[in-house]
mmCIF file as Biopython writes it, N, C-alpha, C and O atoms, coordinates in Angstrom:
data_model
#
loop_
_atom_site.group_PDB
_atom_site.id
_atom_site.type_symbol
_atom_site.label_atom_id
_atom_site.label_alt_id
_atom_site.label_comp_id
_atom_site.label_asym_id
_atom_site.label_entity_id
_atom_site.label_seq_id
_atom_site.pdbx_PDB_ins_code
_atom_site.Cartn_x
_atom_site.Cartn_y
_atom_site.Cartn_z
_atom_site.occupancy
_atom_site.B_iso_or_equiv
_atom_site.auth_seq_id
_atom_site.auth_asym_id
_atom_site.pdbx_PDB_model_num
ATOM 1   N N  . UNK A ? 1  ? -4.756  4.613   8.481   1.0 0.0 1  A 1 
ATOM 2   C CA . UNK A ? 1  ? -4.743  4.750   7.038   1.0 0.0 1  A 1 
ATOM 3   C C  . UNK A ? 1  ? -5.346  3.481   6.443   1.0 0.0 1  A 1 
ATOM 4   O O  . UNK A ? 1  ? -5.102  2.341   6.839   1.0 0.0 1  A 1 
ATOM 5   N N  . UNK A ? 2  ? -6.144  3.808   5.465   1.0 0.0 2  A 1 
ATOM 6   C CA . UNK A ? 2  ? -6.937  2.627   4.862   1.0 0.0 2  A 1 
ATOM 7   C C  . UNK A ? 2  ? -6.248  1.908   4.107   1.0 0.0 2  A 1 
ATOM 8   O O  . UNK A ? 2  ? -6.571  0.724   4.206   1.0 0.0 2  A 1 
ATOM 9   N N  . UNK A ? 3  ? -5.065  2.190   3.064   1.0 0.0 3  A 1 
ATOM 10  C CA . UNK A ? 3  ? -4.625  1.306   2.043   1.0 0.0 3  A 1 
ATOM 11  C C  . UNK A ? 3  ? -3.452  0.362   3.809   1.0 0.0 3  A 1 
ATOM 12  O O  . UNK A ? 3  ? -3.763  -0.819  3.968   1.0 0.0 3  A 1 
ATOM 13  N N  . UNK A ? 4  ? -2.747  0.711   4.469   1.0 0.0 4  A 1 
ATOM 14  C CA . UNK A ? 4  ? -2.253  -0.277  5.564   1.0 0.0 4  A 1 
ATOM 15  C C  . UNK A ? 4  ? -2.915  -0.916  5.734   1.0 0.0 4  A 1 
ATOM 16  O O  . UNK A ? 4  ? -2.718  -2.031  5.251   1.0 0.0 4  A 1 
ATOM 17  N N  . UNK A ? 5  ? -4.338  -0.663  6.640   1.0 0.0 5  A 1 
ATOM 18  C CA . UNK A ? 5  ? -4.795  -1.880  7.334   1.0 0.0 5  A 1 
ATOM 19  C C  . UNK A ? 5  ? -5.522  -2.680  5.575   1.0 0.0 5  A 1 
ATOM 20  O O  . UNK A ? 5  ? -5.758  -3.889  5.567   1.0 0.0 5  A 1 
ATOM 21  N N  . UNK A ? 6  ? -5.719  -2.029  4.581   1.0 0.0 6  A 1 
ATOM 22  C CA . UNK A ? 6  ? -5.940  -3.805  3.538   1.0 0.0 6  A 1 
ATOM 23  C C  . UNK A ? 6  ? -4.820  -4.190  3.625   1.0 0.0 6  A 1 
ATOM 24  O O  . UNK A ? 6  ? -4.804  -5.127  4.424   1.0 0.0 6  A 1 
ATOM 25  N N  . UNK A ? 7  ? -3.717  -3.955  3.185   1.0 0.0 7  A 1 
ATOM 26  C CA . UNK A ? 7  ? -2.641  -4.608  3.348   1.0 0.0 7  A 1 
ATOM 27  C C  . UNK A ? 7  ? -2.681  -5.767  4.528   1.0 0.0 7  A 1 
ATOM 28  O O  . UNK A ? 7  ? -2.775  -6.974  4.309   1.0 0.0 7  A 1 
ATOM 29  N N  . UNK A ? 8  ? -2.619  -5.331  5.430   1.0 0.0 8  A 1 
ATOM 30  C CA . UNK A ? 8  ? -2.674  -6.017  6.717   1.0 0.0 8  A 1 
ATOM 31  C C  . UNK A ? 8  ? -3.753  -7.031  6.769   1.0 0.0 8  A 1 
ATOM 32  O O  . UNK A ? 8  ? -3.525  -8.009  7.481   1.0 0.0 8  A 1 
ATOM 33  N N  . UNK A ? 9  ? -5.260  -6.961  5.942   1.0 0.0 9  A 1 
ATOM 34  C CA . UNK A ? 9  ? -6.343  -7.830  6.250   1.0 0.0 9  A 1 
ATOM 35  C C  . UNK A ? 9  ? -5.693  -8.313  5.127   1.0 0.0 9  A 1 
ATOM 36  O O  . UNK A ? 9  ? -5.839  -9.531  5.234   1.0 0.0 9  A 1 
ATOM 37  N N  . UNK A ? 10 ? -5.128  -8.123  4.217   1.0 0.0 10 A 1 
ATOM 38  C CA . UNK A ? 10 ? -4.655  -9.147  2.600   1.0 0.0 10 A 1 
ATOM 39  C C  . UNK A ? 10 ? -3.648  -10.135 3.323   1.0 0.0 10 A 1 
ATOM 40  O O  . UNK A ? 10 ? -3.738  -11.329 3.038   1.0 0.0 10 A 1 
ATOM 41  N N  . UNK A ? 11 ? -2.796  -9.764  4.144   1.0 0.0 11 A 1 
ATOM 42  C CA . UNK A ? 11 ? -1.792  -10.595 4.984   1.0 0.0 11 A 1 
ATOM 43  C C  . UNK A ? 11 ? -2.488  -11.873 5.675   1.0 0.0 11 A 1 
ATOM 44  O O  . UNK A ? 11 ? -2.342  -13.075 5.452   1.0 0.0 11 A 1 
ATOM 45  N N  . UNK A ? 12 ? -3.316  -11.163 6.616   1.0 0.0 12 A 1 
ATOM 46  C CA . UNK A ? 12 ? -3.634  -12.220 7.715   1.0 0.0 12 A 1 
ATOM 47  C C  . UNK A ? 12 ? -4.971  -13.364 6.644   1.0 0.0 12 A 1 
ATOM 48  O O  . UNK A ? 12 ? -5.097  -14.559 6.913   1.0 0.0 12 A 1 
ATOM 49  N N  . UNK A ? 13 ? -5.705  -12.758 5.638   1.0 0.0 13 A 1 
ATOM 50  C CA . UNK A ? 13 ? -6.223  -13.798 4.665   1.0 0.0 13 A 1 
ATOM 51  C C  . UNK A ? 13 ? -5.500  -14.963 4.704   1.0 0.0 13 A 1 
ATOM 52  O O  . UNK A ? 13 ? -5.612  -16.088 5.191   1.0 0.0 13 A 1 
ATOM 53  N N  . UNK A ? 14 ? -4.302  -14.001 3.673   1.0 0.0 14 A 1 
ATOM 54  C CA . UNK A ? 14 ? -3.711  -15.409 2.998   1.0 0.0 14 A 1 
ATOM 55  C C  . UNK A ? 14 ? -2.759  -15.993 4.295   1.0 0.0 14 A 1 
ATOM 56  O O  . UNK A ? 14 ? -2.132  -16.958 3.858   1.0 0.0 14 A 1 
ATOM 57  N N  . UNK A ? 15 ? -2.538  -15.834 5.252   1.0 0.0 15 A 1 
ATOM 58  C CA . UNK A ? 15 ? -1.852  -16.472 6.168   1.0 0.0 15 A 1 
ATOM 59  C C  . UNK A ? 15 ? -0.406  -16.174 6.062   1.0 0.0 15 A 1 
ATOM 60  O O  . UNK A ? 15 ? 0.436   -17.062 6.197   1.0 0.0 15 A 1 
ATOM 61  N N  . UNK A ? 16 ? -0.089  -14.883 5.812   1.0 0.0 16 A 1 
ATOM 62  C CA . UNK A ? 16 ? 1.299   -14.271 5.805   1.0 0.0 16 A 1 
ATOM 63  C C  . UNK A ? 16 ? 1.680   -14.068 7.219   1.0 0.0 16 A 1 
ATOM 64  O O  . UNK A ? 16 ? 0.854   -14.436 8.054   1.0 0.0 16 A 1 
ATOM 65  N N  . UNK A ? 17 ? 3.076   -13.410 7.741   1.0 0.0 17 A 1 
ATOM 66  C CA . UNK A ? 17 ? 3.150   -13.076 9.009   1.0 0.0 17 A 1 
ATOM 67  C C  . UNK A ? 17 ? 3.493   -11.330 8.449   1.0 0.0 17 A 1 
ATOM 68  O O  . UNK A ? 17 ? 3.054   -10.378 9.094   1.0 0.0 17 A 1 
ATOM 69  N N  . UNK A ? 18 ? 4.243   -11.164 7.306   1.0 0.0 18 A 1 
ATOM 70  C CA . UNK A ? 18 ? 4.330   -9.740  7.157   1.0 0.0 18 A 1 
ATOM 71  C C  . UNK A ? 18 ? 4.098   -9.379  5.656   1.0 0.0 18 A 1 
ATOM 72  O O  . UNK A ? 18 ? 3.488   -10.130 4.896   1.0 0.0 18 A 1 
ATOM 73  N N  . UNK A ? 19 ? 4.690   -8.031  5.232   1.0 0.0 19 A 1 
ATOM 74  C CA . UNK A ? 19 ? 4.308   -8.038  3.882   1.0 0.0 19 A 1 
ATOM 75  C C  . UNK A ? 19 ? 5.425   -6.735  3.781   1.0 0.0 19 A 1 
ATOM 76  O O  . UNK A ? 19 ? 5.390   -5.637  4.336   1.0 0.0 19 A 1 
ATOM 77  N N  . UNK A ? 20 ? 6.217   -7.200  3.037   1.0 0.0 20 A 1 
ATOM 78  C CA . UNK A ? 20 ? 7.678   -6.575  2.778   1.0 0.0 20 A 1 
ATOM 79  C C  . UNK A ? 20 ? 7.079   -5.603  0.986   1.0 0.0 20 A 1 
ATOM 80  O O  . UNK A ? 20 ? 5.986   -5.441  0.443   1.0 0.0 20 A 1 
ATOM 81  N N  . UNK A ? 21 ? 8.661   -5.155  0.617   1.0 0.0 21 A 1 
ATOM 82  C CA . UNK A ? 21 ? 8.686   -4.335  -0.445  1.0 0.0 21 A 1 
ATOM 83  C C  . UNK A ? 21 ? 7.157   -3.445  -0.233  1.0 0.0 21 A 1 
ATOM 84  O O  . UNK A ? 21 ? 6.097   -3.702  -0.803  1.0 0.0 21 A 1 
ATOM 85  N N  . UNK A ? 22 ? 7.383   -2.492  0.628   1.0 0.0 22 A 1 
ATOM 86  C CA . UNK A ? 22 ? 5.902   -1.810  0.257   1.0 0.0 22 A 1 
ATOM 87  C C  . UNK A ? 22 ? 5.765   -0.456  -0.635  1.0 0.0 22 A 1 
ATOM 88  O O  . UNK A ? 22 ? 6.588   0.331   -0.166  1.0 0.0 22 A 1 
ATOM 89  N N  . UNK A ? 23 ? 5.273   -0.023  -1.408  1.0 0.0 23 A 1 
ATOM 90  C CA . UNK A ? 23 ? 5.592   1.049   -2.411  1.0 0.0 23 A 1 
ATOM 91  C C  . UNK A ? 23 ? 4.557   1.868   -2.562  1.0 0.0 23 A 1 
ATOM 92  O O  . UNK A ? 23 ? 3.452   1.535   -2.134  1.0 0.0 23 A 1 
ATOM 93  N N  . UNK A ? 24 ? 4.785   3.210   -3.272  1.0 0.0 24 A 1 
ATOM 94  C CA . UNK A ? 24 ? 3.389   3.726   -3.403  1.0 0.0 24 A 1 
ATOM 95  C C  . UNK A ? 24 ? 2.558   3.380   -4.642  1.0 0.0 24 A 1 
ATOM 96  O O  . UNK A ? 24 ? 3.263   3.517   -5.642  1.0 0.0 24 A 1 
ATOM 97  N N  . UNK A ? 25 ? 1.435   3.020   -4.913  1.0 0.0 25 A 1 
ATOM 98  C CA . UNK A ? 25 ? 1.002   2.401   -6.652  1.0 0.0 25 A 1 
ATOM 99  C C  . UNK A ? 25 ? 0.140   3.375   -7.192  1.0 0.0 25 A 1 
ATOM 100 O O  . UNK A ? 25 ? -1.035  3.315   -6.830  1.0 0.0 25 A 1 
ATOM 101 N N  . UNK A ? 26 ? 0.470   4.255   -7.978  1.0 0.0 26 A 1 
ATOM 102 C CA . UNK A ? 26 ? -0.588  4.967   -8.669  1.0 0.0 26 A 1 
ATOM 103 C C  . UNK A ? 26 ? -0.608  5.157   -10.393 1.0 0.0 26 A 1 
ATOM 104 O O  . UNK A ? 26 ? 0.207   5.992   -10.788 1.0 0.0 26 A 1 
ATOM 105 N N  . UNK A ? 27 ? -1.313  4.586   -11.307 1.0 0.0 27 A 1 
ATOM 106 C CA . UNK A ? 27 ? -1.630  4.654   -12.344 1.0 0.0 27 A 1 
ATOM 107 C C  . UNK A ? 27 ? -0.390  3.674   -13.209 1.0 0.0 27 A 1 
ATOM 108 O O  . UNK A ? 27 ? 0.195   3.756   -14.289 1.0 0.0 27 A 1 
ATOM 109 N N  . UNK A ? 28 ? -0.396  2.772   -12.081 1.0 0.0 28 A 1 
ATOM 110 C CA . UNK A ? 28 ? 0.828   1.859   -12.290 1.0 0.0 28 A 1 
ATOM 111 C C  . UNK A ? 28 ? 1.985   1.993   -12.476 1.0 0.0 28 A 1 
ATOM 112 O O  . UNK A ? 28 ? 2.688   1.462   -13.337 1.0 0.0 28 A 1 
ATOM 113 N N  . UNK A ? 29 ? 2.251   2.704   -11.687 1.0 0.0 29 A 1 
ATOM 114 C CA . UNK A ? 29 ? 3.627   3.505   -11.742 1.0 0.0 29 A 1 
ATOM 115 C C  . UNK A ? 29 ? 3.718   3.662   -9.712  1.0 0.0 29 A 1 
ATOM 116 O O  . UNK A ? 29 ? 3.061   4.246   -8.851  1.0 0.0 29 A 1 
ATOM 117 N N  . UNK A ? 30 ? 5.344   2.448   -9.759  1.0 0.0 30 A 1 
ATOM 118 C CA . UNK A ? 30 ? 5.503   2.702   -8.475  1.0 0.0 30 A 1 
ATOM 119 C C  . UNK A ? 30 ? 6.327   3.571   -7.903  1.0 0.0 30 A 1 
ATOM 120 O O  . UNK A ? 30 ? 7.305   3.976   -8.532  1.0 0.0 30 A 1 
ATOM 121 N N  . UNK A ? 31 ? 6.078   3.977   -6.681  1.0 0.0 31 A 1 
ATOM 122 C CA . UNK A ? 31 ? 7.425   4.861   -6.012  1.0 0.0 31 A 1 
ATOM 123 C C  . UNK A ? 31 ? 7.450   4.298   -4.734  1.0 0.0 31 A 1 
ATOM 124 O O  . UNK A ? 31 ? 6.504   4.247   -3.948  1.0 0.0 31 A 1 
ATOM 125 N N  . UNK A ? 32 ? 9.114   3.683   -4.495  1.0 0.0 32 A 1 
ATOM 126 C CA . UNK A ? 32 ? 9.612   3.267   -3.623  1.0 0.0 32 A 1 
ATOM 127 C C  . UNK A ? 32 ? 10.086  4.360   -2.693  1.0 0.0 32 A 1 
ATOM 128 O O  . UNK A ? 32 ? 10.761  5.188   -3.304  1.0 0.0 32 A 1 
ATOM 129 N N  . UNK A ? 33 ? 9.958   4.596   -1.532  1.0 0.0 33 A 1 
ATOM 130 C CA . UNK A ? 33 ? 11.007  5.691   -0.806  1.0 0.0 33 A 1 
ATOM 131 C C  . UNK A ? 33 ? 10.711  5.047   0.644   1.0 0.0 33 A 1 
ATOM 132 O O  . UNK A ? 33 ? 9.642   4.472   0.846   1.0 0.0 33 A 1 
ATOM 133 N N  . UNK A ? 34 ? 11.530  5.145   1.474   1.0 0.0 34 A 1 
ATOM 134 C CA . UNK A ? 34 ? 11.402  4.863   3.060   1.0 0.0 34 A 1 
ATOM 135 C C  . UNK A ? 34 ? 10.708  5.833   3.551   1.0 0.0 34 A 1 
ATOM 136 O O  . UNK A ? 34 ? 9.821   5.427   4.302   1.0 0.0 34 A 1 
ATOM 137 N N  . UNK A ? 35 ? 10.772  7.377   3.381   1.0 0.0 35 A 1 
ATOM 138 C CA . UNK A ? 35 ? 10.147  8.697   4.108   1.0 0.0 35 A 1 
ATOM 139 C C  . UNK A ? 35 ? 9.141   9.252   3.339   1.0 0.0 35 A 1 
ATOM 140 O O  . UNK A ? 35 ? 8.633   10.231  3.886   1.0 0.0 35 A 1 
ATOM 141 N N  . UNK A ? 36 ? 8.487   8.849   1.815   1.0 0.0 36 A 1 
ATOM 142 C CA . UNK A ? 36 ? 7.891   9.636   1.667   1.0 0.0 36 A 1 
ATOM 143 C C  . UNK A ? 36 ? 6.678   8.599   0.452   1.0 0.0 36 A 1 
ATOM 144 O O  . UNK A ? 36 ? 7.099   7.478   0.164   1.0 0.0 36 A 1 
ATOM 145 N N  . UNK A ? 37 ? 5.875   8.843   0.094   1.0 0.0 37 A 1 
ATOM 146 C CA . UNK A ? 37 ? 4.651   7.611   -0.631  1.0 0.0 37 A 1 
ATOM 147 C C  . UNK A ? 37 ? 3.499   8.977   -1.129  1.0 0.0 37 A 1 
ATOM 148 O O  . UNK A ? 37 ? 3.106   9.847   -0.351  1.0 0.0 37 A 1 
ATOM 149 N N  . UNK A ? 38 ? 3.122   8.875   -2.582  1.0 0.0 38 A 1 
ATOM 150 C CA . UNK A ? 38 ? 2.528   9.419   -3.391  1.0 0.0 38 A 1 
ATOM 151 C C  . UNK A ? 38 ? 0.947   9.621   -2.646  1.0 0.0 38 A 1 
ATOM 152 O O  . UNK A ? 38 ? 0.604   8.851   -1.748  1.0 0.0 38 A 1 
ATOM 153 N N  . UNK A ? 39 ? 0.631   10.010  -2.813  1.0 0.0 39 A 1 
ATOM 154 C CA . UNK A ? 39 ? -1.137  10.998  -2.738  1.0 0.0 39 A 1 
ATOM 155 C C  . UNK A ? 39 ? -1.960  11.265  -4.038  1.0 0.0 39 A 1 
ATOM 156 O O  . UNK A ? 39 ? -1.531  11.597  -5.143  1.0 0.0 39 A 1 
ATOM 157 N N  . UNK A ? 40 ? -2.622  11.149  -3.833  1.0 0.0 40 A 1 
ATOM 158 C CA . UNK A ? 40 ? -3.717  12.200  -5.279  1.0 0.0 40 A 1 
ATOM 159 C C  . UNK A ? 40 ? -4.663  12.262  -4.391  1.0 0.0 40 A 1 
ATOM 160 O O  . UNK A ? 40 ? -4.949  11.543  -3.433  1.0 0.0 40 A 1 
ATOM 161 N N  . UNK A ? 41 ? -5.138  13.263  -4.848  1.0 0.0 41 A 1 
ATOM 162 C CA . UNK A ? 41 ? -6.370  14.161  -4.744  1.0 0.0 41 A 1 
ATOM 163 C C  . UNK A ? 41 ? -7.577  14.511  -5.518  1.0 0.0 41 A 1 
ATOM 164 O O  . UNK A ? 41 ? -7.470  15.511  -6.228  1.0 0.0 41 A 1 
ATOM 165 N N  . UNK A ? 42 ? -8.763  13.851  -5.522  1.0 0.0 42 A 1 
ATOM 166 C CA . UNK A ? 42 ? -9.529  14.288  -6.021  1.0 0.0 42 A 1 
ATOM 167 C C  . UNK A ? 42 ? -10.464 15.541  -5.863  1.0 0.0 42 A 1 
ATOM 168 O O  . UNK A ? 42 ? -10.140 16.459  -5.110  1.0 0.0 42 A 1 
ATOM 169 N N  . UNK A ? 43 ? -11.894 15.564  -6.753  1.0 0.0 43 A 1 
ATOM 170 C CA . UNK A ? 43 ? -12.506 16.730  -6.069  1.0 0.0 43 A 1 
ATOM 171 C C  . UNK A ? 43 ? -13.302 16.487  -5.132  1.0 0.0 43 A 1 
ATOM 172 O O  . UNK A ? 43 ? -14.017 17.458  -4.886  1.0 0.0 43 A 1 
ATOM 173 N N  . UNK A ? 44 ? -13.559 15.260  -4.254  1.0 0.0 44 A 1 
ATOM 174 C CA . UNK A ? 44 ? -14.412 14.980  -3.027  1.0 0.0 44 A 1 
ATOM 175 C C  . UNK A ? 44 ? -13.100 14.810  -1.887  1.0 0.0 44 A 1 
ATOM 176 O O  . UNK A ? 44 ? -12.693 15.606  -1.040  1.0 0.0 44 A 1 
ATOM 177 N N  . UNK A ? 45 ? -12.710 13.663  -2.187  1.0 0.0 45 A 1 
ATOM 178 C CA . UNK A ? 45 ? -11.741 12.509  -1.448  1.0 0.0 45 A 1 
ATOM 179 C C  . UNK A ? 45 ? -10.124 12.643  -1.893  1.0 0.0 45 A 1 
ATOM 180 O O  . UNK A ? 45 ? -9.954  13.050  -3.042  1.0 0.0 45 A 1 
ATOM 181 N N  . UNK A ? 46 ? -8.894  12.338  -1.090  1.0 0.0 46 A 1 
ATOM 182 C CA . UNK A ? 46 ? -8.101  12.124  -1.082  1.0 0.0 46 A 1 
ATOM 183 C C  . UNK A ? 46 ? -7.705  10.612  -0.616  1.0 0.0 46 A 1 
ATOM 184 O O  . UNK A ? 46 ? -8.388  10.044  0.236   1.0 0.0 46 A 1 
ATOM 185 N N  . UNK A ? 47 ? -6.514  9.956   -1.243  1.0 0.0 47 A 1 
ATOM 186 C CA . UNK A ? 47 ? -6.046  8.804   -1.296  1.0 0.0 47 A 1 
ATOM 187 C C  . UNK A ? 47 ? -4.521  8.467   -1.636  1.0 0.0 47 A 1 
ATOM 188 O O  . UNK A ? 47 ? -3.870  9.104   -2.464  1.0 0.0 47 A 1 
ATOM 189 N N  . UNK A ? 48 ? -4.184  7.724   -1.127  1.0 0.0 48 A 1 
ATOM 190 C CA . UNK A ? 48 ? -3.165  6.893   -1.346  1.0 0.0 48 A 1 
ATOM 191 C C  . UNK A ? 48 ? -3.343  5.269   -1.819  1.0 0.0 48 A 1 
ATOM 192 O O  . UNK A ? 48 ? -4.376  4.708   -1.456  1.0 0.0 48 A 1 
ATOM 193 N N  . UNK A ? 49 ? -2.503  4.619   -2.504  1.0 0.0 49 A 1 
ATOM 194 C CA . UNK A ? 49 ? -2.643  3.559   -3.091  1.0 0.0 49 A 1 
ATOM 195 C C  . UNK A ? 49 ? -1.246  2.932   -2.756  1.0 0.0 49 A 1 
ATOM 196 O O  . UNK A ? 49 ? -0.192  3.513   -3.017  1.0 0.0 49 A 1 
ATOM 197 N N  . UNK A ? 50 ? -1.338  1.358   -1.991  1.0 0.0 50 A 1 
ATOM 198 C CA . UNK A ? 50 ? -0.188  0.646   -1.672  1.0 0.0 50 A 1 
ATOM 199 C C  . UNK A ? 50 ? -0.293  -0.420  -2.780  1.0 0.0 50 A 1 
ATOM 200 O O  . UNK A ? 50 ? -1.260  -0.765  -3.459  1.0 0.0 50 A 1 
ATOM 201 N N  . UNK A ? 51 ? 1.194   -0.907  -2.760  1.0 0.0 51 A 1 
ATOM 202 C CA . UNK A ? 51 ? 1.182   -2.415  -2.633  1.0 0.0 51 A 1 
ATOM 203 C C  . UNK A ? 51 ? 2.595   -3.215  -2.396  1.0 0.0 51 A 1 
ATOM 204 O O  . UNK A ? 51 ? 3.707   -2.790  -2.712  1.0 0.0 51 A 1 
ATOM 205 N N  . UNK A ? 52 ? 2.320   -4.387  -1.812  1.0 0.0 52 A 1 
ATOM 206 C CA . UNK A ? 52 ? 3.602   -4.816  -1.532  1.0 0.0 52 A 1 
ATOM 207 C C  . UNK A ? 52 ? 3.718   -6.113  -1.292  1.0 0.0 52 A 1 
ATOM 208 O O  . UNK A ? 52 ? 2.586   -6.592  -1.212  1.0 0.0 52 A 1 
ATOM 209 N N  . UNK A ? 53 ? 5.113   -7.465  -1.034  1.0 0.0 53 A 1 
ATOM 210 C CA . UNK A ? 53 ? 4.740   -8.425  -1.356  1.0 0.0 53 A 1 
ATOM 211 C C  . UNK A ? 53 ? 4.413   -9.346  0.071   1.0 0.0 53 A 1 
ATOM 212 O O  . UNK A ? 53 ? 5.215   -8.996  0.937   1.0 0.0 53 A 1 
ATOM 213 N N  . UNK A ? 54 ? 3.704   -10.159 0.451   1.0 0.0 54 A 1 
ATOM 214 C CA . UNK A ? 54 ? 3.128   -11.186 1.403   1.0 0.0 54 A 1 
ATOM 215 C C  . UNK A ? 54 ? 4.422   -12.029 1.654   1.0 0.0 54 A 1 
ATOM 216 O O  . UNK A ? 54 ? 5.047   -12.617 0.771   1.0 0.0 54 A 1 
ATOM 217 N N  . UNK A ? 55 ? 4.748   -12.001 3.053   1.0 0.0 55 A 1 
ATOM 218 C CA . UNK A ? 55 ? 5.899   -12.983 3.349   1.0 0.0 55 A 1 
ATOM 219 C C  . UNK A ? 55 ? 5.105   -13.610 4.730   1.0 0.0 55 A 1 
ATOM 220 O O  . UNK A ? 55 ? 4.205   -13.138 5.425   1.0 0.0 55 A 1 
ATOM 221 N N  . UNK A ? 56 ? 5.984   -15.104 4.810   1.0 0.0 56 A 1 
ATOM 222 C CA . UNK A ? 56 ? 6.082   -15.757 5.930   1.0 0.0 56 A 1 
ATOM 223 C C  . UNK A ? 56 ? 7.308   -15.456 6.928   1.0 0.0 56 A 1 
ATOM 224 O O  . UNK A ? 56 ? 7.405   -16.072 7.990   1.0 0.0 56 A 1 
#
């Protein structure tokens, strides 16, 4: 999945070891859940949108 691994290249940038609170972000509006993270759909492409915070 593409929005993980940025996450993951945004981590190892800034010199994090992990990156906690992760949520789903869409139209700025988050949703937190352990089992389940928002989607949209366009008329080509489908996507998901993360974000979450950089820890040592």
């Amino acid at each position: 999945m593409a929005a993980v691994k940025q996450l993951q290249e945004q981590a190892t940038a800034q010199n994090a070891t992990k990156v906690t609170n992760i949520v789903s972000y869409y139209k700025k509006n988050s949703m937190a859940s352990t089992k389940v993270y928002e989607c949209h759909a366009g008329g080509v492409i489908a996507g998901v949108a993360l974000k979450g915070d950089l820890a040592n």
